[in-house]
N, C-alpha and C positions, 0 to 999 in steps of 0.2 A: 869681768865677771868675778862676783866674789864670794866665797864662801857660804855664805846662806841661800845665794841663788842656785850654787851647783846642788846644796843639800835638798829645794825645794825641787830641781829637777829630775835628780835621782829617786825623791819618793812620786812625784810622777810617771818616772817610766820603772821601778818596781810595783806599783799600784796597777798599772796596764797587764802586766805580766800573769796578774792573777793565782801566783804559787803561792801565796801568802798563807794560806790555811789551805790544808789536807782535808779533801771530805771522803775520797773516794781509795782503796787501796786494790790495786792488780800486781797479787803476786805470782807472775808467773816463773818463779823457781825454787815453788814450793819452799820457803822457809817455813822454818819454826816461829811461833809468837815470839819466843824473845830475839831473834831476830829483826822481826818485822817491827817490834818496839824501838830496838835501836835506828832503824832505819828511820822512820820515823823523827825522833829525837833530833838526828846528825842528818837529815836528808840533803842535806847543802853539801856537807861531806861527802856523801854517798853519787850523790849528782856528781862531781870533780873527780872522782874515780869511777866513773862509768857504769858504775853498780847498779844504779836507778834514775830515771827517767820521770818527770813532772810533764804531764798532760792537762794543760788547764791545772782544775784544781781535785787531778788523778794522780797517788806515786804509783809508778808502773818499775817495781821488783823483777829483774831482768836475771835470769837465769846465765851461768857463765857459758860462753861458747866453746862447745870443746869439737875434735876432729873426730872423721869416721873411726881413726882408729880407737881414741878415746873414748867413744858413745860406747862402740861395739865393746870395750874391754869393761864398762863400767856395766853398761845395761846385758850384756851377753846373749844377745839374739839367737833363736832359735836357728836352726840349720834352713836355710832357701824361704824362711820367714820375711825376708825383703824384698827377695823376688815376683 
């Protein structure tokens, strides 16, 4: 196999993949626009750190996972409001 064949294969199976262009955006953690431009821009980058998610041809803006104790000390829930 040589060189131009593995080139023609590889835009074969990134052609399949369908992330080629960005039509649709779900951001679900709330960024700012300039945020969501860079994301955009760098979304490969963003993919590789786990930051955002390609669905078809969706970036789905994932929101950081944080623990109970972190939610509660950021959002500060009301007293027996979870119960």
């Amino acid at each position: 196999m040589n060189l131009a064949s593995l080139a023609q294969r590889l835009t074969r199976l990134e052609g399949r993949q369908g992330v080629g262009r960005i039509t649709a955006i779900c951001n679900l953690a709330n960024h700012p626009p300039a945020v969501v431009a860079e994301a955009i821009r760098d979304w490969r980058a963003w993919a590789a750190n786990g930051r955002v998610r390609g669905a078809g041809s969706t970036l789905i803006l994932r929101a950081e996972r944080l623990t109970a104790a972190e939610w509660s000390a950021r959002y500060n829930p009301r007293p027996r409001s979870l119960s």
